[in-house]
C-alpha positions in Angstrom: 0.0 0.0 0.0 3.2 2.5 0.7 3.9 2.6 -2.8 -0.3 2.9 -4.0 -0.1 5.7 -2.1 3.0 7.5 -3.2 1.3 7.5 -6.5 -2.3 8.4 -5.7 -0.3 11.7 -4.0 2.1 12.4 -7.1 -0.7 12.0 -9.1 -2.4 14.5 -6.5 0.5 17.3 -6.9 0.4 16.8 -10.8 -3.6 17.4 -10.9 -2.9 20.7 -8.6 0.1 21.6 -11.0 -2.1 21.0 -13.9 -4.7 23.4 -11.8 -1.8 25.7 -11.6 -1.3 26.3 -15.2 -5.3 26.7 -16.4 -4.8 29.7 -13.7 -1.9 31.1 -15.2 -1.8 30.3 -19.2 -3.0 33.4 -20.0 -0.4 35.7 -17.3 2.6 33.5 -18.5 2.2 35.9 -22.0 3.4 38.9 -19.9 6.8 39.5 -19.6 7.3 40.3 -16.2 5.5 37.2 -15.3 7.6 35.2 -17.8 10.8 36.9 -15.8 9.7 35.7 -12.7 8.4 31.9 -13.8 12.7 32.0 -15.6 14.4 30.3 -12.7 11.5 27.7 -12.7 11.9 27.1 -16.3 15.1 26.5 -16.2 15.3 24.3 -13.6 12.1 22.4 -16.3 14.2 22.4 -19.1 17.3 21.2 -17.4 15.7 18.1 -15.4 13.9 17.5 -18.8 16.8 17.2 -20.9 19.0 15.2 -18.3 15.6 12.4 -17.7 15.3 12.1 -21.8 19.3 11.9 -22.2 19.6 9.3 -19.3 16.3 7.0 -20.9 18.1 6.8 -23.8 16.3 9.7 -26.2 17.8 11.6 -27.8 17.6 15.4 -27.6 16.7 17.2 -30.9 16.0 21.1 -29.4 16.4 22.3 -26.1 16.2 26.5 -24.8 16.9 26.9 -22.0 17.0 30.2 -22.0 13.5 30.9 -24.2 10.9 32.0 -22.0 8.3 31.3 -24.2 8.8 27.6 -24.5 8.4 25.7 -21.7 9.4 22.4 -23.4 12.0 20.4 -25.4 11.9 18.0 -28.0 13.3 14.5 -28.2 13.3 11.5 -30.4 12.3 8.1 -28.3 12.5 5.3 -30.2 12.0 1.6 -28.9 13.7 1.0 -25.1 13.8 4.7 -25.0 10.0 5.3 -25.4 10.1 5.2 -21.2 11.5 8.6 -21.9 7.4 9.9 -23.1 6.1 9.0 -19.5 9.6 10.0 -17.4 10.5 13.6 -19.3 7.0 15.1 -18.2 7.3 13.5 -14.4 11.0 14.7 -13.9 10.3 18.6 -13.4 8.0 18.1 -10.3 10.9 16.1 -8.9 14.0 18.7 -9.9 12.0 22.1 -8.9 11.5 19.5 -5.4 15.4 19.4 -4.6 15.7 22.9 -5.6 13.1 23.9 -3.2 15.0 22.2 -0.8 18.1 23.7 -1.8 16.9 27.0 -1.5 15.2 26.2 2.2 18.5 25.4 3.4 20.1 28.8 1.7 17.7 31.1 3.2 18.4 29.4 7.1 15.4 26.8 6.8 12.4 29.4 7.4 9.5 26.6 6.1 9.8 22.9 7.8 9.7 20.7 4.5 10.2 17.6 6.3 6.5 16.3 5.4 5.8 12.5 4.1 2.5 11.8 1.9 -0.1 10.3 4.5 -0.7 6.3 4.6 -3.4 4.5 2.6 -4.1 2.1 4.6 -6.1 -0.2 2.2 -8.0 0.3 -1.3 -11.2 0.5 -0.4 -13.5 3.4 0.4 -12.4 3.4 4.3 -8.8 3.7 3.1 -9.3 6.5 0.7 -11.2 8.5 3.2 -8.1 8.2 5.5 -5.5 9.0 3.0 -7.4 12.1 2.3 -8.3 13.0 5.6 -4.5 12.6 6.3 -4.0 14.9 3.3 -6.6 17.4 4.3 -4.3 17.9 7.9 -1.3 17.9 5.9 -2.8 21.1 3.6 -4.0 22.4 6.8 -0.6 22.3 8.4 1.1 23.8 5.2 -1.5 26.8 5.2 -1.0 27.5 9.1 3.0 27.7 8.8 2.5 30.1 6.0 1.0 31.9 8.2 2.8 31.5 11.2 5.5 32.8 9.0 7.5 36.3 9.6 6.5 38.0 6.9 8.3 41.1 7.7 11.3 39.4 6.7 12.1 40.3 3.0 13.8 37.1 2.2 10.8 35.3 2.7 9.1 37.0 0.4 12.2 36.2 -2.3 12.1 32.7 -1.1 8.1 32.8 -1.7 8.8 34.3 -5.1 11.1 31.6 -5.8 9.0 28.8 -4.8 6.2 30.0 -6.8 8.8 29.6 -9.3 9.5 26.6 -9.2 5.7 25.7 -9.3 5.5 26.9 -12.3 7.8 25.2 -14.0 6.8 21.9 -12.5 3.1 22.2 -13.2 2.1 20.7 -16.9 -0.6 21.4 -18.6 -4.0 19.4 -18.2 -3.7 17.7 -21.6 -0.2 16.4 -20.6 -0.8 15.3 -17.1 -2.0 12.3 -17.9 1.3 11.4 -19.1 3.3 12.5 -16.1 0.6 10.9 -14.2 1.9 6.9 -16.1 5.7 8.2 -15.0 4.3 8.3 -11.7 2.8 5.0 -11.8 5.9 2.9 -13.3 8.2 4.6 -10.7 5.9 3.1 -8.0 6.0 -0.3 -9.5 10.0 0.1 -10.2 10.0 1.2 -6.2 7.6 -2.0 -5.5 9.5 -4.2 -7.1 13.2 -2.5 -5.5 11.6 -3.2 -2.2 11.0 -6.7 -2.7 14.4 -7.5 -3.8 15.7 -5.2 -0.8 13.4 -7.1 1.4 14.5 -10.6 0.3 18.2 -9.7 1.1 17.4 -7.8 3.9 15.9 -11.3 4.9 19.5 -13.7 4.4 22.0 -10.8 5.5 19.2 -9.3 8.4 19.6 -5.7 7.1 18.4 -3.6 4.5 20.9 -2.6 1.9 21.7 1.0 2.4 21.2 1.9 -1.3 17.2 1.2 -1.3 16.7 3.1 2.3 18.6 6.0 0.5 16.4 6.0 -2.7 13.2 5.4 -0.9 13.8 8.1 1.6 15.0 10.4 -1.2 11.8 10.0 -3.3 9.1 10.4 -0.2 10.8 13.4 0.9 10.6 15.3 -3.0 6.5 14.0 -3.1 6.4 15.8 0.4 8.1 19.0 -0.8 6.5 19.2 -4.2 3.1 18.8 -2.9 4.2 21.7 -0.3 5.5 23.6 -3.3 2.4 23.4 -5.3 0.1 24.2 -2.2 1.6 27.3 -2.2 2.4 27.5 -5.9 -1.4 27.5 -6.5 -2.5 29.9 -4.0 0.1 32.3 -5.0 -0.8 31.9 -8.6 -4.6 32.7 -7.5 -3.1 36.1 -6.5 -1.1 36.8 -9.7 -4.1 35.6 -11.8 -5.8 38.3 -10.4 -3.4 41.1 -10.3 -2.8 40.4 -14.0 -6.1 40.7 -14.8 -6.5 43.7 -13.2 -3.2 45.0 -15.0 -4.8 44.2 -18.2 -8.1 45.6 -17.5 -6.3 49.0 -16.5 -3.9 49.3 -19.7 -6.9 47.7 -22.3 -3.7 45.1 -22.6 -4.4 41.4 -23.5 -3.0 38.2 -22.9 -0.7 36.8 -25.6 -2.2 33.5 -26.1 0.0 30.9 -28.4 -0.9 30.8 -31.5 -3.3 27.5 -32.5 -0.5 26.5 -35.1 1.9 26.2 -32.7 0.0 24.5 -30.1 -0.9 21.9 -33.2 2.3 21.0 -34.2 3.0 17.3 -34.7 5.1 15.4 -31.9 6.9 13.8 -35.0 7.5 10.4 -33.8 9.4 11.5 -30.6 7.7 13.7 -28.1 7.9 17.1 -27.0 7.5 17.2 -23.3 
């Protein structure tokens, strides 16, 4: 059930990401938006390129540095088809150690240590539990926030950069499904790690170091990310709004992507 559950909550942080970007498709057109949502995109681009390269695609256009493309393209071919379902999962897991990265540089103002709740069983007893869990778990998240000093101004960078990262973890809702299958194989790969762990944790009365490591590493990203797009979301509720407002005080519009562009083929590869 550990590992049921790890999906059902990365599958939870992908639907909020996915919520994340219907809120902000038409703001990401402005510039100053775009500027801000840069280190996030990055961060995409990069984890993107390194999860295609490493499942054996191979990279046909990546820019890193053009804010208006949030993607990259790759050719997967046979083994390396993995790559379709892995590229979209991998940003929610890279903008996760960032987070944590950046916690640690600003002196550890947010506690990140939170693990996704247990599902107890799959029935309709279990669910409730696993989402009452998660309900206490938002809860907790929104009361730190504000708990927070928000007199300090490198919170509000920090903030700033979380929201970020959000953004360039979230997907859109046409492409979650997608990241939501990556999600689901690395439970099974994790499923079927911890019965080989627990087989020769069995004949030599430990369990190996490596899988602890791994498993440890992977609950603690789902904990942050979902954090991450708590507070990605709610932020992005406010910038929605502002935006609007903006746009309604200039006569400005959003910049919507052209429907050509958004139709292009995935030639036989994928574009994440």
């Amino acid at each position: 059930m550990e590992y049921t559950a790890l999906f059902v909550w990365l599958s939870l942080c992908l639907v909020l990401g996915g919520l994340m970007h219907t809120v902000m498709a038409g703001a990401l057109t402005h510039r100053f938006v775009m500027l801000l949502a840069a280190p996030g995109m990055i961060i995409r681009k990069f984890t993107m390129t390194l999860t295609a390269l490493l499942s054996g695609a191979t990279v046909t256009r990546v820019r890193v540095y053009e804010l208006s493309s949030r993607d990259i393209d790759y050719r997967a071919d046979g083994a390396a088809s993995i790559a379709k379902v892995l590229v979209p999962l991998a940003p929610l897991f890279g903008t996760a150690v960032a987070m944590i990265a950046l916690n640690e540089v600003f002196g550890r103002p947010l506690k990140l240590d939170y693990s996704p709740p247990a599902l107890a069983s799959l029935d309709t007893g279990g669910f409730q539990g696993f989402f009452h869990g998660t309900w206490l778990l938002l809860s907790s998240v929104v009361r730190q926030a504000m708990r927070s000093d928000w007199q300090s101004l490198k919170l509000y960078v920090l903030f700033a950069l979380i929201f970020s990262l959000a953004l360039g973890s979230c997907s859109a809702m046409n492409r979650v499904k997608e990241a939501i299958l990556g999600a689901g194989l690395l439970a099974v790969v994790l499923a079927l790690l911890s019965s080989i762990a627990i087989r020769r944790a069995e004949m030599v009365a430990t369990t190996p170091a490596w899988f602890v490591t791994l498993r440890s590493f992977v609950v603690s990203c789902s904990g942050v990310a979902f954090i991450m797009m708590v507070y990605g979301l709610l932020t992005s509720l406010v910038v929605g709004f502002a935006v609007r407002i903006y746009e309604l005080i200039t006569g400005s519009r959003s910049r919507r992507p052209a429907r050509a562009r958004a139709a292009k083929p995935k030639d036989a590869k994928g574009t994440a």
